[in-house]
Structure formats: C-alpha cells, structure tokens
N, C-alpha and C positions, 0 to 999 in steps of 0.2 A: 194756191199760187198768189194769189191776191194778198193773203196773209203776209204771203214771205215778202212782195214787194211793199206792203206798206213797214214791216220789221226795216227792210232796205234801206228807206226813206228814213224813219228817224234817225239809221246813224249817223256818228256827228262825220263832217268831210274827212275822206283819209288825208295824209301828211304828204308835204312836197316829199317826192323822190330823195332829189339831191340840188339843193339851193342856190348850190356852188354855180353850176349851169348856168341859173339864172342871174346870180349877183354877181361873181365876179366879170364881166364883158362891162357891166354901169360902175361898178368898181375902179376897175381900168381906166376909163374913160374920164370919173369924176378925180381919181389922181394926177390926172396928167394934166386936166385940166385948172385945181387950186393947186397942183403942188403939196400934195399929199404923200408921204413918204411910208407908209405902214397904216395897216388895215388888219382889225380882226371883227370878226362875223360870232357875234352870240344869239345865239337862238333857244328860245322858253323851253325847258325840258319838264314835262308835266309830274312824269315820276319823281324829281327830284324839288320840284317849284322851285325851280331857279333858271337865269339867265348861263348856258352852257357854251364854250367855245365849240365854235363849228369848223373854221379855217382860218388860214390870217394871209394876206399879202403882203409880203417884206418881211411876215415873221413867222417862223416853222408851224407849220401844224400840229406841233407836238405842244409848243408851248402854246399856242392857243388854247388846245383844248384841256389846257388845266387850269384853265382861266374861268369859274363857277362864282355866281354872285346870285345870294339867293335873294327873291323879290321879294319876302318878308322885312327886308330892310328897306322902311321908305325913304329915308333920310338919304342913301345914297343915289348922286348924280345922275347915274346909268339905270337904275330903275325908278326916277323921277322923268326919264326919259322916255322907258318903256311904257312908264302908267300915262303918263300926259300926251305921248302922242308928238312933241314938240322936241326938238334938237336941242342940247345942253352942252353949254363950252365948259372944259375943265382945265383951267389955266396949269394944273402940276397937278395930275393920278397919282403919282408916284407919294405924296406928302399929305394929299386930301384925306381928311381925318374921318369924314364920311363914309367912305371906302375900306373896307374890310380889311384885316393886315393882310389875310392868304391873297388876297385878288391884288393890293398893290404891292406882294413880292413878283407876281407872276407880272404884273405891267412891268414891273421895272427890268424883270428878266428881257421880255419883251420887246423894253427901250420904247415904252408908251409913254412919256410925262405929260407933255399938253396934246388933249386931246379932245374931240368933238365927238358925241355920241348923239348918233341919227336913229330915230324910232324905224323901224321898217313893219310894216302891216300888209298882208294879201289881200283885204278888201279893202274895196270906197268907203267901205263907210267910215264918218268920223265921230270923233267922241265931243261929245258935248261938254261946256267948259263950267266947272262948278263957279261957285258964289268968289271965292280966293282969285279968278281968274285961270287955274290948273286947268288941263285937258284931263277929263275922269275918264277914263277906258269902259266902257259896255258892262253889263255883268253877266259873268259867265263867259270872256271871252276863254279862258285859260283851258275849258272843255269844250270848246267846239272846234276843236283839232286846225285853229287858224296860227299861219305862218306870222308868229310875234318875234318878235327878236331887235337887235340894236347891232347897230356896225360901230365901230370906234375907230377913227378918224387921226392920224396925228405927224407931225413932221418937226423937225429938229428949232426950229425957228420960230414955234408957237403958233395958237392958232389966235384968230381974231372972231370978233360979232359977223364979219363979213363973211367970213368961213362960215358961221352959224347960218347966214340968209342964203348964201350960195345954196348950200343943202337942202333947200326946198325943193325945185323941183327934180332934186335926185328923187326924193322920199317921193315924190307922186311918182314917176318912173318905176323905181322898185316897185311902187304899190302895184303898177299894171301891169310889171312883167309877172307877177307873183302872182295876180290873179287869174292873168291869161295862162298860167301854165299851171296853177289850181286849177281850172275849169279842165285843159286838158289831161290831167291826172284825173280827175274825178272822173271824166268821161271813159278814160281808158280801164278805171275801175271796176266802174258800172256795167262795162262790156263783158270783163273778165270774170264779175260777181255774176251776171247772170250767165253765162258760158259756165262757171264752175256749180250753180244752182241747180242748172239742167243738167249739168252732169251727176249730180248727186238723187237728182229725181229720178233718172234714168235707174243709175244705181239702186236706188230704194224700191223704185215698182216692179224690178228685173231678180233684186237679191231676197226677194219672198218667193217661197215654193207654190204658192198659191196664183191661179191665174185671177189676172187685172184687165178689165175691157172697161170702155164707155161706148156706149150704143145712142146714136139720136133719137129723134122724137118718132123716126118709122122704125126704129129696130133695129138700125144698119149699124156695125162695128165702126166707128170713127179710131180710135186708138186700143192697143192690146197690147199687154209684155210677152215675152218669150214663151212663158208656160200657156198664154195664152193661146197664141201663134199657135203651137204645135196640136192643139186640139182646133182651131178654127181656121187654118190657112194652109193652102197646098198649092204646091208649084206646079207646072205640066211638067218637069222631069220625075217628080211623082210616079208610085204605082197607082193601079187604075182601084186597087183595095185600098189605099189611103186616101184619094181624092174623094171617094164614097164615102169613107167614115166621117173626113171632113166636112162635105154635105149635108149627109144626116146631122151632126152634130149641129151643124149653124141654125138647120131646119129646128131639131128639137129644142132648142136651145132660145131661139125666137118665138116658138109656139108658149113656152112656158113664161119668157118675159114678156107678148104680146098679156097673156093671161094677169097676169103680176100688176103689170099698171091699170090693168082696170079695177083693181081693188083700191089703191088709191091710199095705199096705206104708205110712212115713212121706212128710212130702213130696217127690213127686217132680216131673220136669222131661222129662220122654221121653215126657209124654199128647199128644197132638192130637187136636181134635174139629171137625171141618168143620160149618160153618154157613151161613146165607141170610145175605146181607145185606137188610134190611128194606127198604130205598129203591131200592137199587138190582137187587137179587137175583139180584147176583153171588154165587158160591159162593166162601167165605171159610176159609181154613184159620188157626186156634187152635191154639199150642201151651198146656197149662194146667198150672198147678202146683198142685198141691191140698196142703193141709196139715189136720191132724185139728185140731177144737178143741172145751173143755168150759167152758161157760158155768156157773160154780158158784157163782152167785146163785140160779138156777132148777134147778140139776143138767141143764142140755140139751146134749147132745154135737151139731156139729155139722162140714159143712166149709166151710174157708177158701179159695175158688177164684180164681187170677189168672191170667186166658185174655192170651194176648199174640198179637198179628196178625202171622203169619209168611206171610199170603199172598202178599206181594212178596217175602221174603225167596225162597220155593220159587221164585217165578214168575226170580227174577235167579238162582238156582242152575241150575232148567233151562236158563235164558239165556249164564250161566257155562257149560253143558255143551255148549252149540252153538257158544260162541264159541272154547273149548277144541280144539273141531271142527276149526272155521274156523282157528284159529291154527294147527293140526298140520297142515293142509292150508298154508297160507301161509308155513310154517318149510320146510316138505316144496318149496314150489315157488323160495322162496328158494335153500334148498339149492342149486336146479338152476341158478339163474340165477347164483349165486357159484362153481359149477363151470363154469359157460359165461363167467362173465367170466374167470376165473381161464385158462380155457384160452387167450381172446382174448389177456389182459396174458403171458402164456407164451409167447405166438408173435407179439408184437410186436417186433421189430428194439430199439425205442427204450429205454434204462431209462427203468422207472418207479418212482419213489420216493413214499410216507408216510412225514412224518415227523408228533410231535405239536409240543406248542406248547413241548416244552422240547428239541427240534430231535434227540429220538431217534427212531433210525429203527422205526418198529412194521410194515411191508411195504415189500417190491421185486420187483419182475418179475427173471425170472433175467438178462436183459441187464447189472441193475443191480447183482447177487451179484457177475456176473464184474469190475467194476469194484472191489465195496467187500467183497464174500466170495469172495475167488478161493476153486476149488477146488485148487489146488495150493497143500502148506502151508508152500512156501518162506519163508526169511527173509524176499530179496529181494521175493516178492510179496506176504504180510503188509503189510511198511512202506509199499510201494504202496498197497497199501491203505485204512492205516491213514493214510496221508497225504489218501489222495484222501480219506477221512472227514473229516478235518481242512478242507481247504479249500471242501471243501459244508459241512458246520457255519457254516463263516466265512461264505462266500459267501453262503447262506439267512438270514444273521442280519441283515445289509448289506439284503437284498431287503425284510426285514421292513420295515424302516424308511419303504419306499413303502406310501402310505394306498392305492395302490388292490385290487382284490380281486384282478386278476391280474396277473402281474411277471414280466418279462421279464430278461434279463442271459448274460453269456458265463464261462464258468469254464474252466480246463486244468486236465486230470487225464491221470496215467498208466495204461497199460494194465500191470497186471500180470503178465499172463503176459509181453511180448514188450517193456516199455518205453517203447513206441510215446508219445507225446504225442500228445493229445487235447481237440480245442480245441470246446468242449460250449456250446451255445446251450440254455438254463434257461428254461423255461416253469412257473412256480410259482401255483397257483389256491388259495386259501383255500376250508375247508371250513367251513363255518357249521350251526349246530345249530338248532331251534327257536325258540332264543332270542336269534339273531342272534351267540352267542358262537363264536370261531375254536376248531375241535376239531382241524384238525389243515390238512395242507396237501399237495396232491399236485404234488409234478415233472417232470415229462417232459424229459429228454433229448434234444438232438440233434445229432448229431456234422457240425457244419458245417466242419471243417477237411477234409473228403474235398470236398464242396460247394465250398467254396472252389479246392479244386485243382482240381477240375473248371471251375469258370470262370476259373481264371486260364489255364487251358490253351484254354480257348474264345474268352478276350479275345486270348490271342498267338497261335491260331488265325487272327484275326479280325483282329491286327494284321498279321500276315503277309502273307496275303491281300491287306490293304488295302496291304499296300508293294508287292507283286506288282500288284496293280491299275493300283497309280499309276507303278511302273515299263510295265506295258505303256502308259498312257495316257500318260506322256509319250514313248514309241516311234512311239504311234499319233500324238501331237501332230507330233515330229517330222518321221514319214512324210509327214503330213497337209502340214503346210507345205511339204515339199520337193515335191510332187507339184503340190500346188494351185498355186506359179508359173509350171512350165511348161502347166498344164493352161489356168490364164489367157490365157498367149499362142495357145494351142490357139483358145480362144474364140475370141478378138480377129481373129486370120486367119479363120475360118471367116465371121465377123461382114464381115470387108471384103471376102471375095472373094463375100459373097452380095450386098452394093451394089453390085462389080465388072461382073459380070455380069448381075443386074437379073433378074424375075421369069421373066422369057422365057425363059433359061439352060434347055435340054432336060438338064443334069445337074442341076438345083434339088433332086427329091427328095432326091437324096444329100446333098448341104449340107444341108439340113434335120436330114436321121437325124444328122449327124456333129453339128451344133448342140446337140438336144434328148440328144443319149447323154453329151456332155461336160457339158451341166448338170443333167447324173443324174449324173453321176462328183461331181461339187460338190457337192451335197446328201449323198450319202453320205458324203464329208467331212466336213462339216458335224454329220452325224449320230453321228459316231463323235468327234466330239470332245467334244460335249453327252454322250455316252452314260459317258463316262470324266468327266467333271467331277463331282464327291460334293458332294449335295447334302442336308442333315443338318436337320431343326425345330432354333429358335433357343427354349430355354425358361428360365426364371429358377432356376439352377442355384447351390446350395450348393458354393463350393470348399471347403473345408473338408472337407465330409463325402465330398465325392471322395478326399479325400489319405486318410481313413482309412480308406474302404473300398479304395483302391489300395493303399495299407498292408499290410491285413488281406490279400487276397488272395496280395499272394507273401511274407510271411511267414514262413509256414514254408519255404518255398525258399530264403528270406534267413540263416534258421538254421540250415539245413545247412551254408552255405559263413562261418559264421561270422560273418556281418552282423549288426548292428542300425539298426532306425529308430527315429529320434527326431523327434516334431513337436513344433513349435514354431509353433500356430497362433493366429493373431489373433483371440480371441474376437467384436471389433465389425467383421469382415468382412462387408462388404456383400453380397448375393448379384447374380450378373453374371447376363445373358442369351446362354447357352453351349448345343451341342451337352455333354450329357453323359459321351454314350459315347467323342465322340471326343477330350476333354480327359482323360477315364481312359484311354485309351490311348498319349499322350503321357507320362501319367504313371509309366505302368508301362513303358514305353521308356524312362526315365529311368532308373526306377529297375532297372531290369533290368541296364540298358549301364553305370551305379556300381557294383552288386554284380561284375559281369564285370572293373572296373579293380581291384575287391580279390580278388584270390586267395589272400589269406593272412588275410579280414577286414577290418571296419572298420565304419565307422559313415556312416549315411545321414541327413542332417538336411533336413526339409522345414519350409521357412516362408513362414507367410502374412503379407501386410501390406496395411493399405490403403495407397490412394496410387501413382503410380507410380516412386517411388527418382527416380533420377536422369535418367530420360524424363520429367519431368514438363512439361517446353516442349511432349510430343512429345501427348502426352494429358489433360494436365491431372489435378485433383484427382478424377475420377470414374476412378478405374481400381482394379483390383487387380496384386499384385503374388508370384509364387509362387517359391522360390528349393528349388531341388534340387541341397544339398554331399554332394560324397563326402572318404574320405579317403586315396582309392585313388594310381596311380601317377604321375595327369595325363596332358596330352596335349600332346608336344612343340613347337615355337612355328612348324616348319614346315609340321605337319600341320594347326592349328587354323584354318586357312582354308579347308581341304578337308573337312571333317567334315560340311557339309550340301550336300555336292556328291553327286547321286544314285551309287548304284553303289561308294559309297568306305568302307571298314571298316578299321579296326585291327586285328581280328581274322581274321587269315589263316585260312580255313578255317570261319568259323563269321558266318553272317548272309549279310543281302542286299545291305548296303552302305545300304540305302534308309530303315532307320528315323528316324535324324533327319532324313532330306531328308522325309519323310511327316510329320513332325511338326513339322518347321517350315512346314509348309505347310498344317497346321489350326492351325495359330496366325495364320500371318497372314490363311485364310479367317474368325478371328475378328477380324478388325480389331487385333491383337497383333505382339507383338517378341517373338523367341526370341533372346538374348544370352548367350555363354559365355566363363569366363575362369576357368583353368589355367594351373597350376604344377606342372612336371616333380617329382616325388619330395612335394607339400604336397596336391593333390587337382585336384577341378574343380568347378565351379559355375555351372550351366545358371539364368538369370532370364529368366520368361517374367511379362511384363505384358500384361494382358485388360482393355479398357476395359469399361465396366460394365455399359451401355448397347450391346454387341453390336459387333459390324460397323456400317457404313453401309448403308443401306439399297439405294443402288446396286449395294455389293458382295455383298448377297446378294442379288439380284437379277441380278446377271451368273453 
C-alpha cells in the first residue's frame, strides 16, 4: 500500500476539469471593465505542443478552437507570451508576419486584429528573467500537467501599453483562481484515486481462490477475504455443526501459525495445515505461505497468510501412486504378451513385415530377414536382397493407392540363399491410431508359387485320370456295343422259342431264367455306360479369368523350359454358362502339349474374343471365341487329322494319346468346336468356340 501511495505521489497534478468555470466570471468582468470586445482562451495541449483554442467570448467556439499555434515557434507574439510569463500588445494579428498564416486566417475569421495576449499560469510561482531581460518559464513546466495557456484580448478601436499594465493584476487573479481550484481538483482526485485503489484491492484479495488473512502479533485475525471468511467466521444464525468446524479451524489454524513464528524463518511455502470444511466437513489439506509484515502507521507487526487448497492435488498424487501401480503392473503384463507374440510371429512359416508410412521397414519376423536380411553376407545375397527391398518398396507404394484398409496383390522375389524365385501373394492391412490416422501397415506373406505347383500337379493329376477314365469308357462303350447285338438276338430267340412252345412247355422255367438273366446282362450295360458318361453343373463362368488362373498355374513350368505367355484378352467378354474345371483343364492340355512342341522356347499367346470368328452361320453372335498359338514346330498335314483320334500321340514315349481326344470332347459336351491349324516349322493354333448360353438343353440332359 505504501508502494502504491508513494506511485500516487510522483504523478504529475491532474488537469483542471473545465477552465471555463474558472475564467470566464474574471473574463467578464476584466471586459467590462477596459472595454474589451472579444476574448479567446488558448490552452497548452501536450500531445500536440501547441497553444489550442479552448472557448472565446464574442466569438463561436467553434472558431476558437481552430485557432492551434504551436510553441515551437518563438518568434511568435502569443508564445513569446506564454514562454515569458509577461502580456504582449499586438497592434494588427491579422498582418503580423510572426504569426502563422493558418492561426491569422482563423483571427481574422474571428475579427481579432489588435489584440493583447495575457500569459495565464495556475501557480505563484514565477519564472525568472534571463540576461535579455525575457521572463524564461521553469523547465519541465509542459509535463507537469500545470494549467499554461494565454487569453487574447481585443476590441475594434485597438488596444494600448495601458491595456497591457491594466492586465496585471487580472493575471495574478486567474493565477489564484486557477490554483485554488487545482488544489480543489487535486483533492477531489486523491479522494477518488484512493476510493478506486481500495476498490481494486478489495477486488484483488477477494478475486483469488485462495484464502487471504493477516493475523497480529497474538494470533488474532485482523483482516480476511471471502474465501477466508467461509472457513474462519460464523454467524449465530449458523448451524451449531458449522460454528464447530469454525472453531476448530481458527484453533488449528492458530496452533500451527503460534508454531510457524517461532522458527523465525521469512516467507515460506513447505506449511500445511489440515482443516474442516464448514458445509461439508470434509477434512481439507492447506498448504500456507506466511510472510512477516509491520503496519508503521500503528507500529503493529503482524502475518500475512495465503492458505492454497491442495486437497485434490494430494488426493490425484495418492491416485497418481496407484496408477503408477497399475501402469507397472500393465507394462509388466505387456511385456509378457509382446514376448508371446513375438515368439508366435517367430514360428510362423509366413514373413511378416511393418513398415511405417514412409515405407521403412521398423519390424519382420525372421521368415522375412531371411528374404530381406539374409544371414549370409554374400555379394550375391546382399543384391538379392536389396533387390527384393526394392520391389516391396515398389509394390507397397502401387497397393497404397487402393482406398480400402486391406490390400491384397502378388509380387516375385528371390531367395537369397539358393536364387530360387518366389512368387508372394501380399496381404497388406493399414494400422490406424486413435485418430483415425495410418501409423503404419502390416504384410503377410505367402508363397503361392509352391500352392500353385501343387495344383497344377492335382489338375494333370485330374486330367490324367480323366483321359484314363474316358479311355476305359469308351472301351467299356465299345465292349458295351459289341456284346449288346448279339445278346439282342439272344433275347429275341428266347422270346420265340417261349411262343413256340406256349405255357405248357414242362422246360418253361428254364426259358424264363435264360430271359430275366439276359435282361440283367442289358441293364448292366446300360449301367456302365451311364456310370462313364461325366456329368459336370453348368455355371456362368469367367473365361478370361480362367486363362489367367490356367496361366498362373504352369508358369513357372513354362519358365523353366523357356516359354512365355502372353494374353491377349477381350476385356467386353461376355461370361458363358460352362463347367469350370473342365474348360481349365482343356486349357492347361493346351497349353502344356505348346510348351512340349517348343523344346528350345517360345511363346504362347491366348486370345479372347466375342463372337464366333468364322463359325458364325454355325452359332451366331452369342458365342465366345478362345485361340491358344504356339510358336513351336507344327504338326505335319498327314498327322493333323489323327490328333483327336483316341490313343494317338506325337510324342513317342510320353502321354496317353487321349488328351485332346478328352478335350475335344468337353468341348463339344459344351455345345462347342475344337478347330486346329498348323504349319510345319511357323506353329499351331488350336480355336475353341463356346456358345454363351451353354449346350442345349437336350444335350445336357442326355
């Protein structure tokens, strides 16, 4: 407080109110008295440092106050005035060359020509007169907020030296009105300043949450803010459980600050004193900072107490210690579950790769080291390496590009240790944070080129079988037929010689048995010709994605001996109603018996078309149309009419003779043409057309 009132004290005095008040009444009076016809009132304005019109008498306030003459100008009359302290006659403002042109347009607006400028000052004191004779103004009057200014004086008839002496003791008069009502302003400031200080103290020790006391030199509360109050003061309309708490609190509350000043220590910050809470009478922990203070108005030493509520703070530190608990127990159980995953992703067969979102790898299961961190630190398996890095980089970055969260795709990579090629079926799942943002993304690996071989060995399993089958079934057909003509006639005798001889015949049984056994012999027939007919569901089948999973499949087989396939498929390929498996089987007999006419390589081209080519009288516009070229050795023009003759191979020593007699024969159980045409030393080119709509319903049905 001391503080603020010595702050108080250097500033400089406030500003008269309103001057008017005070000047014009001595105004009036000193007009009436010389004969003074017009009066303007310039008063120092600090932000502008200049002389500024304040009012005028006989001339508008309006034009006054555009009447500005700044005091940087010494030369001029009116601030030779202000600075000297002494009144200046100016026989004609309006022409005086001294004077500003803007300040004597505004006099002349005014109708100021001759006129007398009186210094006006709010204090006694005077200025001391330099060496020239001039009255020199103070230094530093222009900041000490004192009422400086000059009245301007003037009447139609001129003024005289007499006019100039008259004006003395106006200027002592303004001087006492002006100080006497400075003092009174001041005073009414000082009132106001400290009225609005206390209010702000009030304010300040009241709008902190924390309670504020000063206790004397016995302990006893002299002053307290609100938060105070409510823990240390209780009214009789009080309950008799809050006057208590109240009690106790001032009790313990005094025990610990009697203890506190016997240490003797300055303010400190390491007290706490546990208290009631009044309303509720919860036990409340205080930390307090006390500071000494001496009231040297009265001479009374006292202390200055700021209790601060850290009962939540303790309450969330014990909470903090439990949860510290909990967390060491939870990192502790972590630990075991990322040692049990770790051992899982350790003894999983598949790699498994993270990488983050700038496609570096941050973990791999050791499946995925041996691909991309061989431990052998060969040249050759490095670049392997550092290659198969290379094309997962690529590969993942291609996958990014799908919006959805899991991503599927195929990539070859080599095995480092052995070279092997390795054709990797990519499982990529996006990892997302709380905030919905990708942190990283996990891979799984899985080597479907073993998979593959393994079904391509299960479909020529399967096709084998299936040429074995159909060789025995057309044996059995054979059989069948040759047996069943004479077994007809068989009937047909038995049948006349039983109307021959008529019921009565004592050999009848025997004609009977020989009857009913020869059409058990027919049924059996019968049944073994049904049991060799393949009978396949007819479903709405993708060609297309047959050729490249037929493709896919011997592949690598195709690359051993040098081959490659190229498709050439028709994207607006219609899908046909087809046995699946047994048009992929066709195909891979296709393509199996092209790679076997190049021994030294070559190229396989499959193409899709709609439409049926040049069968088109034979099927019309609903058909498709699949074309399997080689660019192998051909097949000579005596042999190419025997090639779907059961039993007949080109390949002495290798096959069953039956594959394409089996595959032209689920071509045509689809309603289909199997068509081939070769050239000795240019290739061959097998065209199979499938109407779209199946077989006939007849023929799947028979």
């Amino acid at each position: 407080m001391a503080d603020v009132l010595d702050r108080r004290q250097r500033r400089p005095a406030p500003p008269l109110r309103d001057p008017r008040e005070t000047l014009e009444p001595l105004l009036d009076e000193l007009m009436r008295l010389h004969g003074f016809e017009r009066a303007v009132v310039l008063l120092y304005d600090e932000e502008r440092a200049a002389l500024a019109g304040s009012f005028g008498i006989g001339v508008p306030d309006e034009i006054a106050r555009e009447l500005v003459i700044a005091v940087a100008q010494p030369d001029d009359p009116i601030v030779v005035a202000l600075r000297g302290g002494l009144p200046q006659r100016i026989p004609d403002a309006i022409s005086d060359a001294r004077i500003s042109a803007a300040a004597r347009e505004t006099l002349a607006r005014a109708r100021l020509g001759p006129i007398v400028a009186a210094p006006l000052r709010s204090t006694a004191e005077r200025s001391p007169a330099g060496q020239d004779g001039k009255v020199i103004p103070p230094p530093g009057w222009e900041a000490r907020g004192e009422w400086i200014g000059v009245v301007l004086l003037s009447r139609a008839s001129g003024v005289t030296q007499s006019d100039v002496d008259g004006l003395v003791p106006f200027a002592r008069q303004a001087q006492e009105a002006l100080s006497l009502q400075r003092d009174v302003d001041l005073l009414r400031d000082t009132s106001e300043a400290h009225a609005i200080e206390k209010e702000w103290l009030w304010w300040m020790v009241n709008g902190v949450g924390d309670a504020v006391l000063v206790t004397d030199s016995n302990n006893d509360m002299v002053l307290q803010n609100r938060r105070a109050e409510s823990l240390f003061r209780a009214s009789d309309e009080d309950s008799a459980g809050k006057r208590r708490a109240v009690w106790m609190n001032n009790f313990l509350f005094t025990a610990a600050l009697s203890t506190w000043n016997l240490e003797r220590i300055g303010a400190t910050t390491g007290r706490e004193v546990t208290l009631v809470d009044p309303i509720e009478g919860d036990e409340l922990i205080y930390e307090v900072i006390t500071t000494p203070a001496t009231n040297y108005r009265v001479g009374m030493r006292g202390t200055v107490s700021v209790l601060k509520n850290v009962t939540d703070i303790r309450h969330i530190g014990e909470e903090l210690a439990r949860g510290r608990q909990r967390l060491q127990t939870a990192e502790e159980e972590i630990r075991i579950e990322r040692d049990r995953l770790d051992l899982v992703l350790r003894n999983v067969p598949n790699p498994i790769i993270v990488v983050d979102n700038d496609n570096h790898i941050m973990s791999m299961n050791p499946a995925a080291e041996r691909l991309f961190k061989p431990s052998s630190a060969t040249s050759r398996a490095s670049h392997a390496a550092l290659a198969n890095d290379a094309r997962f980089t690529s590969f993942l970055a291609g996958l990014r590009l799908d919006p959805a969260m899991s991503k599927r795709g195929e990539i070859a990579l080599t095995d480092p240790h052995n070279d092997d090629r390795l054709e990797m079926e990519v499982s990529a799942t996006e990892i997302h944070d709380a905030r919905g943002a990708v942190v990283a993304i996990v891979s799984v690996m899985q080597d479907i080129g073993r998979l593959r071989e393994l079904e391509r060995r299960r479909l020529e399993q399967v096709l084998f079988d299936s040429e074995k089958l159909a060789a025995t079934g057309r044996l059995a057909a054979s059989i069948a037929h040759e047996i069943n003509n004479p077994l007809e006639a068989v009937q047909n005798a038995l049948y006349l010689l039983g109307k021959e001889f008529g019921e009565d015949f004592s050999k009848r049984p025997y004609l009977d048995i020989a009857a009913r056994e020869t059409q058990r012999m027919s049924r059996i027939l019968r049944q073994m010709l049904g049991f060799y007919r393949q009978q396949e569901a007819m479903v709405e089948t993708d060609v297309n994605a047959l050729v490249e999973e037929a493709g896919s499949l011997v592949a690598k087989r195709l690359r051993e001996r040098g081959v490659q396939v190229a498709n050439q498929l028709d994207p607006g390929l219609p899908r046909i109603l087809a046995s699946a498996d047994q048009l992929k089987q066709v195909l891979l007999n296709l393509m199996l018996n092209a790679a076997d006419s190049m021994p030294r390589g070559g190229t396989i081209t499959v193409t899709t078309q709609a439409g049926a080519g040049t069968e088109t009288e034979v099927f019309g516009r609903d058909a498709v149309q699949i074309q399997v070229r080689d660019t192998g050795d051909g097949i000579p023009d005596d042999l190419l009419a025997q090639i779907f003759e059961p039993f007949f191979s080109t390949k002495p020593g290798k096959g069953t003779g039956l594959g394409l007699w089996v595959s032209q024969g689920i071509v045509q159980s689809h309603g289909g043409t199997m068509r081939v045409r070769s050239r000795v030393g240019r290739g061959t080119t097998f065209m199979i057309t499938l109407p779209v709509q199946g077989p006939p319903s007849d023929a799947r049905a028979a």
